[in-house]
N, C-alpha and C positions, 0 to 999 in steps of 0.2 A: 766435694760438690755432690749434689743431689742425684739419682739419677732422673728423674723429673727436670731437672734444669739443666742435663744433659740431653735429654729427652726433646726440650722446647729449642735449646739452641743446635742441636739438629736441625731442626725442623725450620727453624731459621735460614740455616745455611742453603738446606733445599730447596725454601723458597725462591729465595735470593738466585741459585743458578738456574731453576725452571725461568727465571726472567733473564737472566744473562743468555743464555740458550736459545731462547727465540730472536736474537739479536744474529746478523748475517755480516760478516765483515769478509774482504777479500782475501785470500790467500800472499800469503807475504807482506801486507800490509801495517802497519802500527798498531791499528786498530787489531788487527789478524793474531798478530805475538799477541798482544791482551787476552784475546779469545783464548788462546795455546795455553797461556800459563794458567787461566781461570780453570781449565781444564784439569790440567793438571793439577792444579788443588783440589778439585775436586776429587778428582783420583787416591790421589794420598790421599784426603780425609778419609774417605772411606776405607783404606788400605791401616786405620787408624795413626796414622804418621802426621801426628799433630804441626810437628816441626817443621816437616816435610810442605806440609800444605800452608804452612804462614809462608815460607822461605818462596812460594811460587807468588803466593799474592803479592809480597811485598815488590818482585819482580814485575808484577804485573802493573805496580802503583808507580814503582819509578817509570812504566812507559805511559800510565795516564794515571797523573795525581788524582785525578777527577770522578775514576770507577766507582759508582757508586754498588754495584756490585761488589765490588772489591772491598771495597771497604768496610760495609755491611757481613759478608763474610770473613774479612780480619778481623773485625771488630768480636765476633761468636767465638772464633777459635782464642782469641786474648782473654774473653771469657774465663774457656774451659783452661785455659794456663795460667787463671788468676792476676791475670794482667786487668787489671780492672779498670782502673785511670786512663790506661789506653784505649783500652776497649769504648768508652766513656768516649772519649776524644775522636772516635773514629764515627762513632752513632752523632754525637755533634757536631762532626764535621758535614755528615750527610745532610741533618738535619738545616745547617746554615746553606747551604748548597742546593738543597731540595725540601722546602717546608713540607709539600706532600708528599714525602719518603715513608708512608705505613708501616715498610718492614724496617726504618731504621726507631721509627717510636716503640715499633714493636719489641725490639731486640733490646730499646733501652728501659723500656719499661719490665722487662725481666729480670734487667741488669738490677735497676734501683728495688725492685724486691727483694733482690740478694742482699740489697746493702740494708735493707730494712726501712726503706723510706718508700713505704705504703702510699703517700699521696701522692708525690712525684711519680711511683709508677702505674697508678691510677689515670694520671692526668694523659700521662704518656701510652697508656693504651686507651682510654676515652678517645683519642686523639687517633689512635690504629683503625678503630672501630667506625667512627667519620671519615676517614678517610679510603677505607674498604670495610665497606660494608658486608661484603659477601666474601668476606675472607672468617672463614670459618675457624681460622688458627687464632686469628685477633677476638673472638667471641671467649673460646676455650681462656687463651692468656689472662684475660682480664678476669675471668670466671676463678681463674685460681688468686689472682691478688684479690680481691675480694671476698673468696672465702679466706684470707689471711688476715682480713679486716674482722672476721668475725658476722659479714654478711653473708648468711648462706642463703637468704632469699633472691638476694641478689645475682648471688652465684651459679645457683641452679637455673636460672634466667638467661645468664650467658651459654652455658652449657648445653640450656635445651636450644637454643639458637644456634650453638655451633653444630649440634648433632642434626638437626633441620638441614643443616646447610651440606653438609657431609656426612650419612647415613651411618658409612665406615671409618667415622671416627667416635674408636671404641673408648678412647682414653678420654672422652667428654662424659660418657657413661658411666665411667669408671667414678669420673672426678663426681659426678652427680650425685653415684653413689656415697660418696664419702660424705658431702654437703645433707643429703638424706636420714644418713644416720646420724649425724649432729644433729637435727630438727628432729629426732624419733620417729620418722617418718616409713618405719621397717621396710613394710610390703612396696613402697616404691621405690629403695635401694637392692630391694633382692629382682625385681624385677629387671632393673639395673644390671645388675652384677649377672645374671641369669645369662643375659645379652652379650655382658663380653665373654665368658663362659662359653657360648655355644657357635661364635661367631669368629671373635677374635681370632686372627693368628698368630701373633708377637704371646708368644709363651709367656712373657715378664709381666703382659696387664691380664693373662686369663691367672697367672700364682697371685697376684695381688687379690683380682677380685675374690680366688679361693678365701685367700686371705682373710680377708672383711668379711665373707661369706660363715667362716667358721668363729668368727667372734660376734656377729650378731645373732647366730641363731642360737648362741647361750645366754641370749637377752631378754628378757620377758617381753612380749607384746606388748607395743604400747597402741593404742586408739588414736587415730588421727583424724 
């Protein structure tokens, strides 16, 4: 797996529990053990205990089939475990459950770019981007199926909307860049790149932008 597409379904997963989180259930309650075990996936997720954080959701799912958090978080981690049919199954389940579920189009429209079915995850972030607008992740996601289409006008489009929408999100800058340097578009990829460079803190997209930084500037100018 990518780390781009570990990258997005992170950012999935986070999504998903900033909304379970603002959710208040009583102590000792049914609803309360959901809260506990979401938590606790959370925890091992991040504790990298992949295992660990399915084994809680799935505890969380047997006391409400119905978590749509839950399941939107199952479904990212069956992702990264190449469980992909299920992971599938768990974003359509949300999705029959909850038509305006954003992050569960989101997560599947990731999914179907893995599988290389460009329109379906097209449709399935069109669909992210309707239904949160000012979700500045659903801008970025679709921005990169898109440039996998080979649209990079398009791309750079989402991009510059998702970075509008969230300043410090460096990794739309990043992605611009790259879209920029496919159009030969130099001085507005180094500008780019320049930005996560001096801003960025996630070391992995300021060696990238080095990256790209030291292979276009052995490029000859191009006029744009």
């Amino acid at each position: 797996m990518s780390k781009q597409l570990k990258t997005m379904l992170s950012l999935l997963a986070v999504l998903a529990l900033a909304l379970c989180t603002s959710c208040t259930y009583g102590p000792g309650s049914a609803r309360g053990e959901v809260q506990r075990h979401l938590a606790l996936a959370g925890e091992k997720r991040d504790a990298g205990d992949i295992e660990g954080a399915l084994f809680e959701l799935n505890r969380a799912l047997d006391l409400d089939p119905t978590s749509e958090h839950a399941l939107v978080r199952r479904a990212s981690l069956r992702v990264e475990l190449d469980e992909r049919d299920a992971a599938k199954a768990d974003f359509d389940r949300v999705i029959e459950m909850n038509p305006r579920s954003a992050l569960a189009y989101l997560g599947r429209g990731i999914l179907l770019r893995r599988e290389k079915d460009l329109e379906g995850s097209l449709r399935d972030l069109d669909r992210a981007v309707v239904l949160a607008p000012r979700l500045p992740e659903a801008y970025l996601t679709r921005g990169v199926s898109r440039a996998a289409t080979g649209d990079m006008r398009g791309a750079i489009d989402d991009f510059t909307q998702a970075s509008a929408l969230a300043p410090d999100l460096y990794r739309a800058y990043l992605w611009r860049a790259y879209a920029h340097v496919a159009l030969e578009h130099t001085d507005r990829a180094l500008a780019d790149l320049n930005r996560v460079r001096e801003y960025a803190q996630d070391p992995v997209l300021v060696e990238r932008a080095d990256d790209l930084l030291r292979e276009i500037t052995l490029r000859p100018k191009t006029e744009e």
